[in-house]
C-alpha positions as CSV (number, residue, x, y, z in Angstrom):
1,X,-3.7,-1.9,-11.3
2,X,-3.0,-1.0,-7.9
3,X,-4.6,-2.5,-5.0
4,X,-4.7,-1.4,-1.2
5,X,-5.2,-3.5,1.6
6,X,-5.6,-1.5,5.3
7,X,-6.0,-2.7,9.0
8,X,-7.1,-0.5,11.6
9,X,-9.5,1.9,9.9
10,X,-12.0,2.7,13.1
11,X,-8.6,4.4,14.8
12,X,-7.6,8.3,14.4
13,X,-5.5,7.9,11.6
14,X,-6.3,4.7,9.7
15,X,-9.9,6.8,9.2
16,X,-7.9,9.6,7.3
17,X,-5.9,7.1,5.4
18,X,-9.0,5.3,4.4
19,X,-10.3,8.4,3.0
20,X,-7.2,9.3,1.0
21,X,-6.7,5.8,-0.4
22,X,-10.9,6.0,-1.5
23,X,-11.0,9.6,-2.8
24,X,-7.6,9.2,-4.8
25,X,-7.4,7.4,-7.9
26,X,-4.6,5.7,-7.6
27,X,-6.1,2.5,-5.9
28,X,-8.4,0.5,-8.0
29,X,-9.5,-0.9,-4.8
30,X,-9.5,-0.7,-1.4
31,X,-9.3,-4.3,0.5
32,X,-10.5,-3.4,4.4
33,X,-9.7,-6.1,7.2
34,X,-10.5,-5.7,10.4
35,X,-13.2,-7.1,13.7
36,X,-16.1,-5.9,12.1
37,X,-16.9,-3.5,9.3
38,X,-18.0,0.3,8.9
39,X,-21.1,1.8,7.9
40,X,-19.3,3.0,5.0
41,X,-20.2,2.7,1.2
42,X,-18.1,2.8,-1.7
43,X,-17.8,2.2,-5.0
44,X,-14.1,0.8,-4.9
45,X,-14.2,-0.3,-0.8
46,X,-14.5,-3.5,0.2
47,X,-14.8,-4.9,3.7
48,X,-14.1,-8.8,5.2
49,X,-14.3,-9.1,8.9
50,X,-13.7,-11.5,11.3
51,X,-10.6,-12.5,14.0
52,X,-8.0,-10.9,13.0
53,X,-5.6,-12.9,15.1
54,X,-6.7,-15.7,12.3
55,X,-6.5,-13.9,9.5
56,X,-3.8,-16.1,7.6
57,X,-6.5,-19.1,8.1
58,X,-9.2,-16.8,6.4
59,X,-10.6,-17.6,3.4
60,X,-10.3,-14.2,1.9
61,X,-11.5,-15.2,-1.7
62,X,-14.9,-16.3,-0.5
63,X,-15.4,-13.4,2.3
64,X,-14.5,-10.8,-1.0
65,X,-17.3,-12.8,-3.3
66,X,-20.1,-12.8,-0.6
67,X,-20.0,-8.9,-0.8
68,X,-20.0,-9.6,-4.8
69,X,-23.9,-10.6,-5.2
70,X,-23.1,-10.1,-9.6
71,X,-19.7,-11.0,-9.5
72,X,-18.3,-7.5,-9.9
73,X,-15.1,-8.4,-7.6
74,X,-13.5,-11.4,-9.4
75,X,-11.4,-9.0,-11.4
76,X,-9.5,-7.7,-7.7
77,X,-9.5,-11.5,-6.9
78,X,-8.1,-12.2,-10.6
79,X,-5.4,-9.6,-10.3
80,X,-4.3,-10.7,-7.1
81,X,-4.3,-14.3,-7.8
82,X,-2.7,-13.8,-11.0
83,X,-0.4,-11.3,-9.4
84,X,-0.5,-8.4,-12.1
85,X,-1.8,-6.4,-9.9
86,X,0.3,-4.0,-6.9
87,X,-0.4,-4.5,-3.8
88,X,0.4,-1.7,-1.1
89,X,-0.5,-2.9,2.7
90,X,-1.3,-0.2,5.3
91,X,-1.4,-0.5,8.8
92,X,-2.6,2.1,11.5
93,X,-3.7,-1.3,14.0
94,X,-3.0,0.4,17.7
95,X,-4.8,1.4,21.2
96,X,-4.2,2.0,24.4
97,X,-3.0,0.2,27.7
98,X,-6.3,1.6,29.4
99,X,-8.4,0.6,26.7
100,X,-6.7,-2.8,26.3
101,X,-6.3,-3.3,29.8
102,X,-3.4,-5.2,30.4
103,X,0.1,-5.1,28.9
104,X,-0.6,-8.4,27.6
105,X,-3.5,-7.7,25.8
106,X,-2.1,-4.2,24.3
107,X,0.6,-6.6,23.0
108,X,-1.1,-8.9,21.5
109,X,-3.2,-5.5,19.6
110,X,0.2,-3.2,18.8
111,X,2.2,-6.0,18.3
112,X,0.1,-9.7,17.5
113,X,-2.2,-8.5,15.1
114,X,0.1,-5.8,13.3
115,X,2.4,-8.7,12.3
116,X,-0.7,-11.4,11.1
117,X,-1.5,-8.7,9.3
118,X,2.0,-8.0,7.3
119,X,2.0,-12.0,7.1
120,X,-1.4,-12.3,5.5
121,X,-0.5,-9.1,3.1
122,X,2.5,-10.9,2.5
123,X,1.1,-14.1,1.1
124,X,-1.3,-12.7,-0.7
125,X,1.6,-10.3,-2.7
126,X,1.5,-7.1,-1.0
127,X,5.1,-5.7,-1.7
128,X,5.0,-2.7,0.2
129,X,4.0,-2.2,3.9
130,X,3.1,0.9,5.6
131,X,2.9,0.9,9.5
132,X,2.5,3.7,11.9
133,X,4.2,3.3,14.7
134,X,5.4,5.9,17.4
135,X,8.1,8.8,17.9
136,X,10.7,7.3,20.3
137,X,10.1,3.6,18.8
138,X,12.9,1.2,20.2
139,X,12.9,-2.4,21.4
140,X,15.0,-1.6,24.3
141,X,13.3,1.1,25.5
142,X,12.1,1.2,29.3
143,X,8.9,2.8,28.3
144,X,6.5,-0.2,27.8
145,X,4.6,1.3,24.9
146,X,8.0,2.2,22.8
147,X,9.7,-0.8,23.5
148,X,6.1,-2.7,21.8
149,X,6.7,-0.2,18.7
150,X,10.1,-1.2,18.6
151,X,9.4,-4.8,18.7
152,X,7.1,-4.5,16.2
153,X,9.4,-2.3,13.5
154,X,11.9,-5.1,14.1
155,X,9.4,-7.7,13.2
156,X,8.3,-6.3,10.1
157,X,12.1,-5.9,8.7
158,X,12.1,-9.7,9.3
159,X,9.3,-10.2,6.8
160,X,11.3,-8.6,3.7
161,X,9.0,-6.7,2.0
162,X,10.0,-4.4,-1.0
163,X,9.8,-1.4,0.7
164,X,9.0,-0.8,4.6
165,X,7.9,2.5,5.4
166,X,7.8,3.2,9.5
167,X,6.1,6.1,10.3
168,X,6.7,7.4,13.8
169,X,4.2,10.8,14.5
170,X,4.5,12.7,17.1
171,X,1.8,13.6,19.4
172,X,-1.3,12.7,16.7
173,X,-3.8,16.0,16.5
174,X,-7.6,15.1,15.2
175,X,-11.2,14.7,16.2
176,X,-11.2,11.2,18.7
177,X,-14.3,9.3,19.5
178,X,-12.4,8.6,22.7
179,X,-11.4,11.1,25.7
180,X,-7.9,11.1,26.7
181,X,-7.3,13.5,29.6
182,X,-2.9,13.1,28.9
183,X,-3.6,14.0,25.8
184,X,-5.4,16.7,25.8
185,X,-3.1,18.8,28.3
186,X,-0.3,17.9,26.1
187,X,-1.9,19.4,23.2
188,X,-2.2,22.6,25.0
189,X,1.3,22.7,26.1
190,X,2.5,22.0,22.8
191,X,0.3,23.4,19.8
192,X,2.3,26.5,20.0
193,X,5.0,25.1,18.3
194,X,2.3,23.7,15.8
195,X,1.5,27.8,15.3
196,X,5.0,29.0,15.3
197,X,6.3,26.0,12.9
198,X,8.8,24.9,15.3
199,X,10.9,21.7,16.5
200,X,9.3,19.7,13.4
201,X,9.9,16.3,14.3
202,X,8.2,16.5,18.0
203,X,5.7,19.4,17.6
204,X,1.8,18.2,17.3
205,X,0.8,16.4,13.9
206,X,-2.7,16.1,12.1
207,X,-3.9,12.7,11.5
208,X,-4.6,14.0,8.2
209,X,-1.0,14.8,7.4
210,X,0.2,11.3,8.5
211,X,-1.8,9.5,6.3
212,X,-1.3,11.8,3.1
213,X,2.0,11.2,3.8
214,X,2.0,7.4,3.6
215,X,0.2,7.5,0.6
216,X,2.7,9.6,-1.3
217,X,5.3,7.6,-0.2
218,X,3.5,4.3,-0.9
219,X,2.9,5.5,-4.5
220,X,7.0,7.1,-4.7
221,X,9.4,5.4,-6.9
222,X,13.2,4.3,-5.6
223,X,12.9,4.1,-2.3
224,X,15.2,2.7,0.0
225,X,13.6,-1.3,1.3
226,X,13.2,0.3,5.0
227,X,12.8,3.6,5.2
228,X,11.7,5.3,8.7
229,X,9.6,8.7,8.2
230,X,9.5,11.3,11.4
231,X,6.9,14.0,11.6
232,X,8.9,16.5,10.0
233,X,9.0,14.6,6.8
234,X,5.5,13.8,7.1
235,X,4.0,17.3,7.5
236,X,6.4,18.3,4.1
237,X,5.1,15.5,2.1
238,X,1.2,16.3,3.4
239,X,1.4,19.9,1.9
């Protein structure tokens, strides 16, 4: 049995990868963490909410059983208890210095909760971890919002799971609920080379792509313990 457990499924591309990991039958089930939950039913989702900055304190078993009214989860509980199930984490956890509103607050979001939530997967037997994180990721980057992707790539290698993918997209293409004025003039300026199939790596990607991508390599065989994926590999793998 395969399990997935995801973090940041309100976001741009934690929404696609939610969708993948439900419609595909890979996943027995999908475990959902996050602040609150989504008006969203299905048959093999299940949501616990609640702070995610003390999510290793949570008491996941009960939070799973109170949306069990019959009982119908304590196989997933079984399997993970019992560990003979696999358990892939994904993490698409992210915003924005505007939204956050402070560097210190953004960190605490890109970098805090991404790394409670590999610890928490961790314990509970995750052995693979998925993470988006950014084109141009580096901890000794000047630009604030790199060096924070950086930081948190290096982080997650400390944790030793099996297999690490990082997956740094380029500029992410998809429908927002947000307006983000950079954004938007430098999708213009650059989905021509998203028509003309050029400069793979750093030409526009769909959210979509990104997170077929993570589950193919999630479900691969072999792969190296940390393996970083650019955009070009990504839009090959989502075809």
């Amino acid at each position: 049995m395969n399990i997935a457990l995801i973090s940041g499924t309100s976001g741009l591309v934690g929404m696609q990868l939610l969708h993948q990991l439900l419609q595909g039958k890979e996943y027995a089930y999908v475990l959902s963490v996050g602040r609150r939950k989504l008006a969203l039913k299905h048959a093999k989702l299940i949501q616990i909410a609640g702070d995610l900055f003390k999510i290793n304190s949570w008491n996941w078993q009960d939070l799973v059983n109170a949306q069990s009214l019959g009982g119908e989860y304590h196989v997933l509980i079984d399997a993970i208890a019992e560990k003979t199930a696999e358990i892939h984490a994904f993490s698409s956890l992210g915003t924005t210095l505007k939204t956050a509103g402070s560097k210190k607050n953004f960190y605490a979001i890109d970098h805090d909760l991404v790394i409670e939530f590999a610890r928490w997967a961790k314990k509970i037997g995750a052995v693979k971890f998925l993470y988006v994180s950014a084109l141009g990721a580096d901890s000794k980057s000047a630009v604030f919002y790199n060096k924070v992707k950086g930081e948190t790539e290096n982080d997650l290698k400390s944790i030793q799971f099996e297999y690490l993918g990082l997956f740094r997209p380029s500029l992410l293409l998809g429908n927002r609920s947000e307006f983000r004025f950079g954004e938007v003039i430098a999708t213009i300026l650059m989905k021509p080379l998203v028509w003309l199939k050029l400069a793979k790596n750093i030409r526009p990607i769909y959210d979509y792509q990104v997170a077929k991508a993570m589950v193919k390599k999630a479900l691969a065989s072999g792969s190296e313990r940390v393996e970083v994926v650019l955009s070009g590999e990504m839009q090959d793998l989502s075809k």
